[in-house]
SELUMSE-363405 format. One record per residue (C-alpha): x, y, z; residue in one letter. Coordinates in steps of 0.02 Angstrom, whole numbers, padded with zeros to 5 digits, always signed. Each point is the difference from the previous one (the first is absolute). Layout:
XYZA...
END
This chain:
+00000+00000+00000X+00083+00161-00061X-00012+00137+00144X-00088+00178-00050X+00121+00145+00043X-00153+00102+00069X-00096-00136+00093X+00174-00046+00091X-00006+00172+00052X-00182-00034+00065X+00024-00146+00093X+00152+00068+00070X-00097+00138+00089X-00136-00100+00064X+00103-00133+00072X+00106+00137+00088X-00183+00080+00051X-00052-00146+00079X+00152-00041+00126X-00016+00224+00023X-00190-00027+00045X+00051-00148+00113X+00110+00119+00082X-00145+00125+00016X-00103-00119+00107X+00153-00077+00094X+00042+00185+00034X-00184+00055+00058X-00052-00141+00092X+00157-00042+00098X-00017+00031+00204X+00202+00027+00032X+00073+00199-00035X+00160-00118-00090X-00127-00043-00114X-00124+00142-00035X+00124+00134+00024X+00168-00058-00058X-00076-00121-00152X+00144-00149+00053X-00089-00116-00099X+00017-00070-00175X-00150-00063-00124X+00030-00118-00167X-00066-00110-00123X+00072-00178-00038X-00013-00110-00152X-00078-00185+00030X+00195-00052+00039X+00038+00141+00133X+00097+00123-00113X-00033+00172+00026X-00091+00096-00145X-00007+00165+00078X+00022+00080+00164X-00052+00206+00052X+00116+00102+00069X+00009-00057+00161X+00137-00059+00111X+00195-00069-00112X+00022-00132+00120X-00151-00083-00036X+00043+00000-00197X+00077-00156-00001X-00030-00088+00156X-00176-00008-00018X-00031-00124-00147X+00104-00132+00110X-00141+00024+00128X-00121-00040-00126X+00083-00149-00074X+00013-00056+00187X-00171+00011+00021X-00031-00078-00175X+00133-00159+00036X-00061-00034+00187X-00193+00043+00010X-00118-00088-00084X-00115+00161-00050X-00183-00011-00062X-00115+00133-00050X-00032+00114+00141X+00188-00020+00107X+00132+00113+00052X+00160-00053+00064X+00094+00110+00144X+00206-00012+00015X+00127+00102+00071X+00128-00142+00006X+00153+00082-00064X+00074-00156-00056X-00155-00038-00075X+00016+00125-00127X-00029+00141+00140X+00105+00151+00023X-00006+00021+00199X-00139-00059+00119X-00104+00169+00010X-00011+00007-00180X-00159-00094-00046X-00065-00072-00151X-00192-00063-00044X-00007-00081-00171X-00150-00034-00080X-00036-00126-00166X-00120+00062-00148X-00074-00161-00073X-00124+00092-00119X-00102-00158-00013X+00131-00118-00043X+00074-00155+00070X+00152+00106+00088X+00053+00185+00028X+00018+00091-00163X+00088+00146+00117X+00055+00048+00170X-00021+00177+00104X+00110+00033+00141X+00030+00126+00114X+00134+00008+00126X-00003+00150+00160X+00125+00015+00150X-00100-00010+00148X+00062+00115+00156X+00003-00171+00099X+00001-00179-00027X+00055-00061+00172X+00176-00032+00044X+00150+00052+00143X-00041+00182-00018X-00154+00128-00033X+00002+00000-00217X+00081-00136-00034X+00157+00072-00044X+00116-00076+00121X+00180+00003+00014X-00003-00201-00016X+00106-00137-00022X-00151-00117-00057X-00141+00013-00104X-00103-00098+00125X+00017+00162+00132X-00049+00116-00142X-00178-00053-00019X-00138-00121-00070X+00051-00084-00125X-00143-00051-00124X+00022-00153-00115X-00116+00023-00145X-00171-00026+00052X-00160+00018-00048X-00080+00176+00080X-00144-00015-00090X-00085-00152-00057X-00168+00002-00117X-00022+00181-00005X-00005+00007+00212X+00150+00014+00123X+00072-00132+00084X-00043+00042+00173X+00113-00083+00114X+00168+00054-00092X-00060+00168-00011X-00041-00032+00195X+00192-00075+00026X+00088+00134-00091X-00114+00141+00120X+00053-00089+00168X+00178+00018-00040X+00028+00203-00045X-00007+00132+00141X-00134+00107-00141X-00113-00121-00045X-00139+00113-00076X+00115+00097-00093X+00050-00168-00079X-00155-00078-00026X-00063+00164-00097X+00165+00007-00107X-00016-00179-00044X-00183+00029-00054X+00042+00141-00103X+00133-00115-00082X-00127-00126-00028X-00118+00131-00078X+00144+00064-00131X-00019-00159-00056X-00172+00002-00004X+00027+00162-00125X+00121-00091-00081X-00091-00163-00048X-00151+00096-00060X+00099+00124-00107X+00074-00141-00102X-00155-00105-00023X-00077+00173-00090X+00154+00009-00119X-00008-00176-00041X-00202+00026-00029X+00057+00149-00112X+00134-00091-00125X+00003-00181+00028X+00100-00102+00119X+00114-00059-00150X+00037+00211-00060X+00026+00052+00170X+00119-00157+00082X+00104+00043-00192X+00040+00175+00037X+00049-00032+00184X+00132-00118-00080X+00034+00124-00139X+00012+00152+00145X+00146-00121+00071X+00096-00030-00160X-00009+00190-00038X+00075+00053+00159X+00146-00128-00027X+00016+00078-00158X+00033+00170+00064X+00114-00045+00135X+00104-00109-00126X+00013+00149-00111X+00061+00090+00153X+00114-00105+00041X+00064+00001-00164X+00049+00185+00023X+00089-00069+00169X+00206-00011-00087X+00045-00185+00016X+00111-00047+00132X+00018-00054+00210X-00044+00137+00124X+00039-00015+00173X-00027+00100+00170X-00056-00035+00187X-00033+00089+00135X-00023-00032+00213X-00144-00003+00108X+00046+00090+00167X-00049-00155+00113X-00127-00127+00039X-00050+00052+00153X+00070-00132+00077X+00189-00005-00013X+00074+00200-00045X+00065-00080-00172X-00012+00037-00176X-00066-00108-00122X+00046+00020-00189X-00129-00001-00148X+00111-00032-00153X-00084-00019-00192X+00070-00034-00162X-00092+00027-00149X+00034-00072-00159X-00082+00066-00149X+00005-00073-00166X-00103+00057-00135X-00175-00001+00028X+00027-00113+00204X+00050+00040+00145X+00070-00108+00131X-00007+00070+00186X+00121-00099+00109X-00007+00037+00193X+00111-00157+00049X+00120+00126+00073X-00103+00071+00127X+00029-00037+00200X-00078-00160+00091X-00161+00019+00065X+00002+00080+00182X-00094-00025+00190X-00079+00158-00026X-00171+00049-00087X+00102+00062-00156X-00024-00168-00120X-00074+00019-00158X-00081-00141-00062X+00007-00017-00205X-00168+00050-00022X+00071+00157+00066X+00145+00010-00123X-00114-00023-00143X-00092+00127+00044X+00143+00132+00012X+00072-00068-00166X-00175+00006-00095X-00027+00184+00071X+00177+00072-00035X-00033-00053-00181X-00173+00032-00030X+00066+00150+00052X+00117+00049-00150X-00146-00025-00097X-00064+00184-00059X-00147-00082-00098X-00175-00019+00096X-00010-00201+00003X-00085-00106+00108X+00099-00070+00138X-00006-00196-00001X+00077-00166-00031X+00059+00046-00185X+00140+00120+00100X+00106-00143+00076X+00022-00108-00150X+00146+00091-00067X+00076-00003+00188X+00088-00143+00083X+00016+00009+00175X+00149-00081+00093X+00009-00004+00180X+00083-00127+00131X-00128-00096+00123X+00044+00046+00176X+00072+00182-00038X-00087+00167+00029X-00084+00017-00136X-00088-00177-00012X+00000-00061+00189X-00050-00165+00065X-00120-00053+00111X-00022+00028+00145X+00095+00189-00016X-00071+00136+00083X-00056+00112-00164X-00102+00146+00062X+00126+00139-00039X+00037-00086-00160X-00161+00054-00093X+00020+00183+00046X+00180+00026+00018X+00125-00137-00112X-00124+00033-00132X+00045+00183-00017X+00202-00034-00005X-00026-00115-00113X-00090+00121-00106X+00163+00115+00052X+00138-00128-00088X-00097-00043-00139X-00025+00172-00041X+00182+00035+00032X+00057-00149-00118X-00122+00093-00154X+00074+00167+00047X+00176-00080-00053X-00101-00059-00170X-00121+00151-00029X+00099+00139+00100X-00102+00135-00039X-00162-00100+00009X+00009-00038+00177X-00020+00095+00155X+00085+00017+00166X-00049-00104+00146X-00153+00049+00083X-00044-00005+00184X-00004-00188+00001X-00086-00065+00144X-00163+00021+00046X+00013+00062+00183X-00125-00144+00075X-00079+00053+00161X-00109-00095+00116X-00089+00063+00150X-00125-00089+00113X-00065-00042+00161X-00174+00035+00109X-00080+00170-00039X-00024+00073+00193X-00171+00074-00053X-00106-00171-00099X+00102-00123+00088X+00026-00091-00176X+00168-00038-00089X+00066+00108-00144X+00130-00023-00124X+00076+00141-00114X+00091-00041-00150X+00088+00120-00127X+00148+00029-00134X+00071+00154-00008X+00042+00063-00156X+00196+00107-00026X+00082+00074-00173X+00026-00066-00155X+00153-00020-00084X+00051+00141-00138X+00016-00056-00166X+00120+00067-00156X-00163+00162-00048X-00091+00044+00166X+00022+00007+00198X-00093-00168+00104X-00173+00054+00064X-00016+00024+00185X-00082-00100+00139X-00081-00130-00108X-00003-00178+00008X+00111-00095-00145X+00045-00174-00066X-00085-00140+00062X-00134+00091+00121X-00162+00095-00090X-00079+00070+00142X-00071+00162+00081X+00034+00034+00169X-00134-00001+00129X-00062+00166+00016X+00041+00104+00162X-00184+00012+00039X-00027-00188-00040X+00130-00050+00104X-00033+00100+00168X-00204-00045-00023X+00044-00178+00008X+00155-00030+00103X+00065+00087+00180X+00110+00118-00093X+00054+00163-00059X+00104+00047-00124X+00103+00159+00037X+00072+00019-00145X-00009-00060-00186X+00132+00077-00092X+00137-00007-00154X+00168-00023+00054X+00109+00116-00077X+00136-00020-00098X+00001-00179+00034X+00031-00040-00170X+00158+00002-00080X+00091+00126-00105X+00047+00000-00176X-00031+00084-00163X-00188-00076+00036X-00054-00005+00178X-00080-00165+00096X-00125+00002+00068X-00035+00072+00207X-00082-00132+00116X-00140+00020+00136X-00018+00053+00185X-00121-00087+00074X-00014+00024+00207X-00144-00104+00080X-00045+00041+00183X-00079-00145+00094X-00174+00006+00109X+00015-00163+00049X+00134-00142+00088X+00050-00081-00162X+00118-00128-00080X+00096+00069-00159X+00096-00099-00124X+00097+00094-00152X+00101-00101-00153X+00085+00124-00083X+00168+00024-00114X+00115+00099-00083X+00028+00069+00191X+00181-00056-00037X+00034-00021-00193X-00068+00155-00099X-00101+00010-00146X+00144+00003-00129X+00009+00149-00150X+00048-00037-00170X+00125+00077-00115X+00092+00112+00136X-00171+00038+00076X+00013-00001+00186X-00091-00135+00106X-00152+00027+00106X-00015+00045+00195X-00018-00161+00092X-00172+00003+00114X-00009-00008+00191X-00124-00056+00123X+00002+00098+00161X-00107-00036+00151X-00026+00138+00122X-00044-00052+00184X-00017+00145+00147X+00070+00141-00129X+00163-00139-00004X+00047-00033-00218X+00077-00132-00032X+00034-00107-00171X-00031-00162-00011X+00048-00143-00130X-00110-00016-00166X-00061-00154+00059X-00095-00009+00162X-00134-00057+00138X-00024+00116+00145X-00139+00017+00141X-00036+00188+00009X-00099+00102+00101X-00148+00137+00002X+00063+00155-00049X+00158-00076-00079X+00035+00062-00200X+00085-00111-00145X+00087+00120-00124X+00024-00070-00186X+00126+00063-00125X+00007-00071-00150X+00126-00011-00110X+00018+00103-00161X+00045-00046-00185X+00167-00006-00092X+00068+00138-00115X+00018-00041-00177X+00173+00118-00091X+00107+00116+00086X-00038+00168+00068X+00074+00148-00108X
END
């Protein structure tokens, strides 16, 4: 069947509008401010074998690691009409425990699912050793529940006493139960949206341009990579610790690119570590599939089509493909971004004027929790905090935004202080933060929370040690700092922490800020 330019075009847009109109109900009928405010959630659309056919512009770290939740589902749940599986199993096709994903099959009549909707959200708890469940671990067993895939739903109603067991073991159990509703309902959207374009052109038409929407993204990228001169690329750079043990821990790539391939070989980086910092490979897939989607200028879909030209080498047991049973909260949030930093460093050596400087890279996790003194019931706060992007070779790096692998907003001040026992005395840029050159980086953010309340805080942060590097004589970026401030006493403390604090006690944030690209005059 020969493909029509203009109907491609079509399809393309309404198979992006349904995972955006997924997002729409997941966004406004989620319970949890992470959720409804922020948007850390991902919607997307799945061909009868699990690979993606197009994703909205959600969250990067979901881009690749969420069709290995769905072909988990698919290879270990039998699924009739009417199911939904839940999994957060990050060696299940996961990312990290609080990250969940619902996946739903569209049988359309037929003997077996024609297509698959999934959504995955990071909930603000999902049990664990600490309020969040973002723990400075050494085990993924103290980091959470771990869900196997299972059904959630099961003939169009919810399977009441899983939905009971995951309640009774989270400290905000109506929070949860709403945001996995809302997850179910995306779905819901989801299903429905694709039945109406299959009543509209045919099953047959509409299953061929979802396969022809894949082959014409791996045509672009090929082409792109085509521009890419042939030739091995290398570069690495550190993680400031795990948390654990004050050591640094090497990310090393080397790219080879030969004509219209790529082959990205991590085999060089560092074992995998006690700390939270793993990355399991869905996690490296994702960071590879997102830095080159993103030298892609052309408005394509985002799906399985972008990771045929790429082979992905990485050594079982390191940091960037750990082994169970590794601790791999931090891993999600935090290897993912310097491994978006050393890939990007190994193109600039290709493409030097093509790439920009390092950005913030980290995502400046915070946890807070405990008993709010006025209802009596438990809260959990989770945010990233977004810092400066890295300058490139025509323009300075914007300002307090988020970059790389995280999507999201922040919670609004008035959001935040509604919900949780806490003020927020300042919400700032920090200035010149970012690094000099003939192009600026980006600055980072204050952020200065005052607690109402006896709480429990837990931070994984980096590049409070190794700075956001600047490219062709461009100067790096400020490293960030976390600063508590007890009885009018400052005091820094590590980028990776857990700490009891009290009423009236502040946390400080300071992110970091982007590399410079060129010298200054």
């Amino acid at each position: 069947m020969k493909l029509n330019p203009i109907l491609l075009e079509v399809f393309k847009n309404r198979f992006i509008s349904i995972s955006e109109e997924m997002g729409v109900t997941l966004n406004r009928t989620a319970f949890s401010p992470n959720i409804k405010e922020r948007r850390d959630f991902s919607c997307a659309l799945f061909d009868e074998n699990g690979d993606m056919i197009a994703q909205a512009a959600h969250i990067p770290v979901h881009l690749g690691s969420m069709p290995m939740s769905v072909k988990s589902a698919i290879e270990n749940v039998n699924l009739k009409d009417g199911d939904m599986v839940i999994l957060n199993d990050p060696y299940k096709g996961g990312t990290h425990l609080p990250d969940v994903t619902i996946v739903a099959p569209v049988f359309l009549g037929e003997d077996k699912p024609q297509f698959f909707v999934a959504n995955r959200a990071h909930h603000a708890d999902i049990g664990g050793m600490t309020a969040g469940s973002m723990p400075l671990s050494t085990s993924i067993f103290q980091e959470g529940l771990i869900i196997p895939p299972l059904k959630i739903v099961e003939k169009g109603e919810v399977v009441e006493p899983l939905m009971k067991f995951l309640l009774n073991n989270v400290r905000t159990p109506y929070e949860r139960e709403g945001d996995f509703t809302a997850q179910i309902m995306a779905n819901i959207t989801g299903i429905k949206r694709i039945e109406e374009l299959v009543n509209s052109y045919g099953l047959q038409m509409v299953k061929e341009y979802a396969k022809g929407m894949m082959d014409y993204s791996e045509k672009i990228l090929k082409n792109r990579i085509k521009i890419i001169p042939d030739g091995v690329y290398k570069f690495e750079d550190f993680m400031d610790d795990d948390g654990i043990e004050k050591e640094k821990i090497k990310i090393a790539v080397k790219l080879i690119v030969d004509n219209d391939k790529v082959v990205v070989d991590f085999t060089e980086s560092d074992d995998q570590v006690k700390g939270s910092i793993n990355a399991v490979y869905s996690i490296t897939l994702s960071a590879v599939l997102y830095v080159f989607r993103s030298l892609i200028k052309d408005d394509i879909p985002t799906n399985a089509g972008l990771l045929r030209p790429i082979k992905l080498k990485t050594r079982k047991g390191s940091i960037v493909d750990a082994k169970f049973p590794a601790s791999v909260a931090g891993g999600n949030v935090e290897t993912s971004q310097r491994i978006v930093d050393v890939l990007l460093g190994a193109l600039s050596r290709a493409l030097p004027n093509e790439i920009p400087a390092a950005s913030q890279g980290t995502m400046n996790n915070i946890t807070i929790g405990g008993i709010d003194e006025k209802s009596g019931q438990p809260f959990t706060y989770y945010e990233t905090i977004g810092g400066g992007m890295g300058a490139s070779s025509f323009a300075n790096g914007e300002s307090a935004v988020h970059s790389h692998m995280t999507n999201t907003l922040n919670t609004p001040i008035e959001a935040l202080e509604f919900t949780y026992p806490m003020m927020v005395e300042e919400y700032s840029i920090r200035k010149n933060s970012g690094g000099q050159g003939k192009y600026r980086g980006g600055d980072g953010i204050i952020r200065q929370i005052r607690l109402l309340n006896d709480a429990e805080v837990t931070m994984l942060t980096e590049r409070r040690i190794f700075s956001p590097y600047g490219l062709n004589g461009g100067e790096p970026g400020k490293c960030g700092a976390n600063i508590v401030i007890s009885n009018g006493e400052k005091r820094e403390i590590p980028g990776k922490f857990n700490i009891n604090l009290k009423k009236g006690d502040i946390i400080r944030i300071e992110t970091p800020g982007g590399g410079g690209f060129g010298k200054s005059k």
